[in-house]
C-alpha atoms as a printed R data frame, in Angstrom:
    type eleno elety resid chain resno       x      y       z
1   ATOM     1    CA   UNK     A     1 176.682 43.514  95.211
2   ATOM     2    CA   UNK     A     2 173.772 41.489  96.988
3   ATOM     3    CA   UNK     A     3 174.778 40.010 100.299
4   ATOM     4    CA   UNK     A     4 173.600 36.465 100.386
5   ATOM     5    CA   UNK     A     5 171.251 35.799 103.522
6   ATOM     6    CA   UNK     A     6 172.444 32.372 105.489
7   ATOM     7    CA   UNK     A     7 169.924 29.254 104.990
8   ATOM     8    CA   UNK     A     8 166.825 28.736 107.242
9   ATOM     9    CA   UNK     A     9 167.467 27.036 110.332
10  ATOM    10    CA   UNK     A    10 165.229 24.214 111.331
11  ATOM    11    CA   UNK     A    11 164.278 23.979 114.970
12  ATOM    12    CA   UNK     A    12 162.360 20.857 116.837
13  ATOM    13    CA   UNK     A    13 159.308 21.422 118.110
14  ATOM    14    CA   UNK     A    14 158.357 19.969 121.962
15  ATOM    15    CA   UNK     A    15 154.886 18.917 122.558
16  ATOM    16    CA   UNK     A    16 153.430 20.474 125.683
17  ATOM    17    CA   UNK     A    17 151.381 17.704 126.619
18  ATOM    18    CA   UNK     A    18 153.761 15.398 128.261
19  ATOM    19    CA   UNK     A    19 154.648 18.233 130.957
20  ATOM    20    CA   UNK     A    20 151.141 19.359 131.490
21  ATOM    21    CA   UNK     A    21 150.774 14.626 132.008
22  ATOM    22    CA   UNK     A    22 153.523 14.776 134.395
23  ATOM    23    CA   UNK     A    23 151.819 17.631 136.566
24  ATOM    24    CA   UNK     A    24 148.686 16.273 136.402
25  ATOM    25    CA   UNK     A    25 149.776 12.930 137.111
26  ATOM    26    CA   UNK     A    26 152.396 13.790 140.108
27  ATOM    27    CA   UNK     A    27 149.513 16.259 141.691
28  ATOM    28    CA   UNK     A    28 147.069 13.354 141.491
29  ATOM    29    CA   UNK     A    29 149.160 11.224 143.138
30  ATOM    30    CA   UNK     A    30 150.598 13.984 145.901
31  ATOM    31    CA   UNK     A    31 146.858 14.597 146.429
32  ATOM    32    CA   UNK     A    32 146.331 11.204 146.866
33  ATOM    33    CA   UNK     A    33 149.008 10.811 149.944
34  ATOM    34    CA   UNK     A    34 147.546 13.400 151.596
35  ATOM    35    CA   UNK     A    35 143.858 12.407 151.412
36  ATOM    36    CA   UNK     A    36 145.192  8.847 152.714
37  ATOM    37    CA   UNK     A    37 147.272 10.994 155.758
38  ATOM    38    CA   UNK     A    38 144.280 12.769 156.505
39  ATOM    39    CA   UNK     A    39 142.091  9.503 156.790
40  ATOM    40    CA   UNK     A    40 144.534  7.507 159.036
41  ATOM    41    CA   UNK     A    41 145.872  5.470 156.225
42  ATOM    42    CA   UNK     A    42 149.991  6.044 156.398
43  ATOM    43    CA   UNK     A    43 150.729  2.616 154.656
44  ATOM    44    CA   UNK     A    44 148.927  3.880 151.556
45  ATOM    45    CA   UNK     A    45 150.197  7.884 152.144
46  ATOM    46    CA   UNK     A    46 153.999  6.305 152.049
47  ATOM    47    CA   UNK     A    47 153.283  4.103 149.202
48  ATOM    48    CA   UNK     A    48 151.312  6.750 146.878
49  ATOM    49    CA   UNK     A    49 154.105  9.459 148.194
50  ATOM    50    CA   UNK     A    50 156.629  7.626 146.659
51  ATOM    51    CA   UNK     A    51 154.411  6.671 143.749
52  ATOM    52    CA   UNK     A    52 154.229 10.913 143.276
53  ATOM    53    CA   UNK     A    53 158.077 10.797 143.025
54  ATOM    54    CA   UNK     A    54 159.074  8.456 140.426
55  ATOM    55    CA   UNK     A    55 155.810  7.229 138.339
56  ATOM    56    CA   UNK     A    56 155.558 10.813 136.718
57  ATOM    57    CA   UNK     A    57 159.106 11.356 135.886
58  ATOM    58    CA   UNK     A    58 159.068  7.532 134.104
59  ATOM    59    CA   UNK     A    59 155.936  8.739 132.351
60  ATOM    60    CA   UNK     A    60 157.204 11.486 130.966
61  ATOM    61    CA   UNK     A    61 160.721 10.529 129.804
62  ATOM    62    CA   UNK     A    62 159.294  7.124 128.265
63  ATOM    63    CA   UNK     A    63 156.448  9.621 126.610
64  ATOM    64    CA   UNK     A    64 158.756 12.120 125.098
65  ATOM    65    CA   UNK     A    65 161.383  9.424 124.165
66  ATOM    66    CA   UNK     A    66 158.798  7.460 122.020
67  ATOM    67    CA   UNK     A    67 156.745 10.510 120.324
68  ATOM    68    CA   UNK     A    68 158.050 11.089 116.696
69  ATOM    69    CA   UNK     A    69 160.054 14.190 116.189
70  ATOM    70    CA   UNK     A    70 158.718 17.122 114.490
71  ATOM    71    CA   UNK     A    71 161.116 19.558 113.056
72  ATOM    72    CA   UNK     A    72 159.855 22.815 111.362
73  ATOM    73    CA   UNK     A    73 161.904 25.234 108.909
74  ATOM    74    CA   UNK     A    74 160.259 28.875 107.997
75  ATOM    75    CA   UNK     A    75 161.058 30.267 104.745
76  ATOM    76    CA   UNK     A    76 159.968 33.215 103.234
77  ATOM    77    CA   UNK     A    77 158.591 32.044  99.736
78  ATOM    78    CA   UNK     A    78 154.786 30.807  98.409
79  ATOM    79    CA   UNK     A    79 153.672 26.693  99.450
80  ATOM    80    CA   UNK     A    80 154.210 26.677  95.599
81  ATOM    81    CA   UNK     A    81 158.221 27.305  95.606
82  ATOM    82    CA   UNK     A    82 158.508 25.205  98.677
83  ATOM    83    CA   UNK     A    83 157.078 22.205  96.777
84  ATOM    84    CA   UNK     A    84 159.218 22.842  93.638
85  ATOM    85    CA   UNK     A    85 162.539 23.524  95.889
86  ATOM    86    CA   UNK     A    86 161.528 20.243  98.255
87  ATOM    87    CA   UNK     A    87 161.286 18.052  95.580
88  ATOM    88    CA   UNK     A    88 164.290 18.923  94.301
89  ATOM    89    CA   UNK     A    89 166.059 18.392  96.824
90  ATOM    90    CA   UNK     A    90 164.643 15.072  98.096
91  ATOM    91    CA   UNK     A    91 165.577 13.795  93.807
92  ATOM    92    CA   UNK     A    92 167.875 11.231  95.433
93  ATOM    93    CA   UNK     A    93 166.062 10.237  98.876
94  ATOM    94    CA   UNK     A    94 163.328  8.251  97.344
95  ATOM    95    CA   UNK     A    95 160.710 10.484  97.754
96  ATOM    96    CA   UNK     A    96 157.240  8.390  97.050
97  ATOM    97    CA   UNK     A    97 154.155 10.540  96.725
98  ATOM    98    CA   UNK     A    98 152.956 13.308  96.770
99  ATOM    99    CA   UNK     A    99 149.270 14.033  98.509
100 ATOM   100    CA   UNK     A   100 147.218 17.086  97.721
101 ATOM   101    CA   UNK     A   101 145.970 18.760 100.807
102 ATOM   102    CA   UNK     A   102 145.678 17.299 103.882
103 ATOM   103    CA   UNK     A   103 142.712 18.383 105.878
104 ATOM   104    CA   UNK     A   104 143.024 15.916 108.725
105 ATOM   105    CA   UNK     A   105 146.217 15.222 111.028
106 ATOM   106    CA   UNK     A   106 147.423 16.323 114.073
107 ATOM   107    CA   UNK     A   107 146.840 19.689 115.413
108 ATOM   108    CA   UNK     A   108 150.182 21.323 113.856
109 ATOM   109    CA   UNK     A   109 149.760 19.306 110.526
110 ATOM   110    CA   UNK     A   110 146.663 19.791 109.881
111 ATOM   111    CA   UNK     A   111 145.540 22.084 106.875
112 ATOM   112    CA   UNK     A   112 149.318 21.843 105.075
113 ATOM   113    CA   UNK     A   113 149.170 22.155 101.420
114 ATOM   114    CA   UNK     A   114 150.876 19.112 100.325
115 ATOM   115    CA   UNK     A   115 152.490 15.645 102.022
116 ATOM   116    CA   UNK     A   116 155.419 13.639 100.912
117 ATOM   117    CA   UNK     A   117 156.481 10.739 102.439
118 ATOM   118    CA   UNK     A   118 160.206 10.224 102.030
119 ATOM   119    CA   UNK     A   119 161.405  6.027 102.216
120 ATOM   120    CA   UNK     A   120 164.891  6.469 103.035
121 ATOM   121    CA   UNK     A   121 164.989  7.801 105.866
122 ATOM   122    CA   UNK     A   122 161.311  7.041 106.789
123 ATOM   123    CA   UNK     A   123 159.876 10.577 107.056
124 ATOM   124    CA   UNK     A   124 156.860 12.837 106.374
125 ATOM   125    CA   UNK     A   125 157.298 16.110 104.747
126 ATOM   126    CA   UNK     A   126 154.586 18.545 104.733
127 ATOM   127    CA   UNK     A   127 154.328 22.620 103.964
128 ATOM   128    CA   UNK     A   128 152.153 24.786 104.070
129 ATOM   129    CA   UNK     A   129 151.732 28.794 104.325
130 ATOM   130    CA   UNK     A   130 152.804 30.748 107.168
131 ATOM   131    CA   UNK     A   131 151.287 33.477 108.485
132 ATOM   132    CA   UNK     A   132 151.479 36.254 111.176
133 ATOM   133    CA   UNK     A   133 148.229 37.741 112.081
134 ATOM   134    CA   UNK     A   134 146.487 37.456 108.581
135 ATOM   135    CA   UNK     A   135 149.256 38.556 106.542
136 ATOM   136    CA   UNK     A   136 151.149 35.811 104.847
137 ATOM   137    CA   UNK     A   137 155.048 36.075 105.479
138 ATOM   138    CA   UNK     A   138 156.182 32.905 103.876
139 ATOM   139    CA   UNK     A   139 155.617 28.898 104.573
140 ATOM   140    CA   UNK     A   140 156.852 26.292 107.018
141 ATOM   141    CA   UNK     A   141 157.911 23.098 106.255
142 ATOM   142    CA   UNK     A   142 157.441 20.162 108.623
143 ATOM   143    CA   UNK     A   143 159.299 17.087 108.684
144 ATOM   144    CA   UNK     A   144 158.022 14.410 110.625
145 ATOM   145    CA   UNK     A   145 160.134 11.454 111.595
146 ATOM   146    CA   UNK     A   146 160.609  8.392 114.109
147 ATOM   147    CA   UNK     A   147 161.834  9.299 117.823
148 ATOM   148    CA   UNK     A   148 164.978  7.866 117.053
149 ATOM   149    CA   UNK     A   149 165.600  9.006 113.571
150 ATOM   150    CA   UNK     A   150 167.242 12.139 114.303
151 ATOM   151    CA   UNK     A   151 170.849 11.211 112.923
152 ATOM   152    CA   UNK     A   152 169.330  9.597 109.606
153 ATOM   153    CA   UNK     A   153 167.294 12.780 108.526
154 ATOM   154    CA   UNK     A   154 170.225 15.419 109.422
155 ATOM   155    CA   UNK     A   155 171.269 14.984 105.616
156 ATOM   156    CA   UNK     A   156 167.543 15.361 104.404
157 ATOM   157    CA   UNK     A   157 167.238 18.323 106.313
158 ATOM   158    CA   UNK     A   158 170.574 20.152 105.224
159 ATOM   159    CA   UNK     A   159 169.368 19.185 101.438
160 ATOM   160    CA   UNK     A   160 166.507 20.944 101.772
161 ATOM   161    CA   UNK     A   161 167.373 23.848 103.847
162 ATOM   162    CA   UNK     A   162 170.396 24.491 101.484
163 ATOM   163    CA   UNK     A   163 167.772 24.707  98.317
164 ATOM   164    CA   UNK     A   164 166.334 28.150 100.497
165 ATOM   165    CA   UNK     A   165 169.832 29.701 101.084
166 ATOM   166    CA   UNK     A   166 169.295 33.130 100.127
167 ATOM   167    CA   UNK     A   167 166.020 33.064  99.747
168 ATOM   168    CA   UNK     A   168 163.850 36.178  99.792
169 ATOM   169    CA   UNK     A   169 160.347 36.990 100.094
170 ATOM   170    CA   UNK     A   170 158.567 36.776  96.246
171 ATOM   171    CA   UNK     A   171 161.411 34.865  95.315
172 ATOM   172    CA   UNK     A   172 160.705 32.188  92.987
């Protein structure tokens, strides 16, 4: 008897640039203090000191909370049974239309096979093959969504992991 594997998990992804912001901003401003010590100007080394301690923190937490949320899901079939199983499984979330190959984007997005924008909840979905080294071991699905979205698309994202339960390499 075949055991049945469990479904792909889908995992957020964290962009790195809002922590590399906050150091860059906080040393900038730390910096700052301490050129304005140096030159006999406390008032502005107390004013940019405490500017060090809270203007990087409110950057960063209003920057992550406001960036869309990306959530990714490997499985290990072709782009071309990812598009058949995600469009069968977005049949009842008013799935719009589908784009052939998106060159541009950002970074992450760019080069994925196909793009589908979902209406209800207002996502992106996007796929495209995965690989490891320059073997191919599968594709990765992206889903795209607004920063405060994440309850709304839960059900869109157990539809379409569910369509991959059990899936295995080749599989069609």
């Amino acid at each position: 008897m075949r055991s049945v594997a469990a479904a792909p998990t889908w995992s957020r992804l964290t962009d790195a640039r809002p922590v590399f912001g906050f150091l860059a901003l906080s040393g900038g401003l730390w910096l700052g203090a301490l050129v304005a010590w140096q030159l006999g100007r406390w008032d502005l080394a107390v004013v940019l000191t405490g500017l060090g301690a809270a203007v990087p923190i409110l950057w960063m937490v209003a920057h992550l909370y406001w960036r869309p949320a990306t959530w990714v899901l490997r499985v290990p079939v072709d782009p071309s049974t990812v598009e058949i199983e995600v469009l069968h499984a977005l049949r009842e979330h008013h799935a719009t239309a589908v784009v052939d190959s998106a060159p541009s984007g950002d970074g992450l997005l760019r080069g994925c096979e196909k793009v589908l924008r979902v209406s209800s909840p207002a996502c992106i979905v996007r796929w495209r093959a995965a690989t490891k080294g320059t073997v191919r071991v599968g594709s990765a699905l992206y889903l795209v969504t607004g920063p405060r979205d994440a309850a709304a698309v839960h059900p869109l994202r157990e539809a379409i992991s569910s369509r991959f339960q059990g899936a295995s390499p080749g599989a069609a």
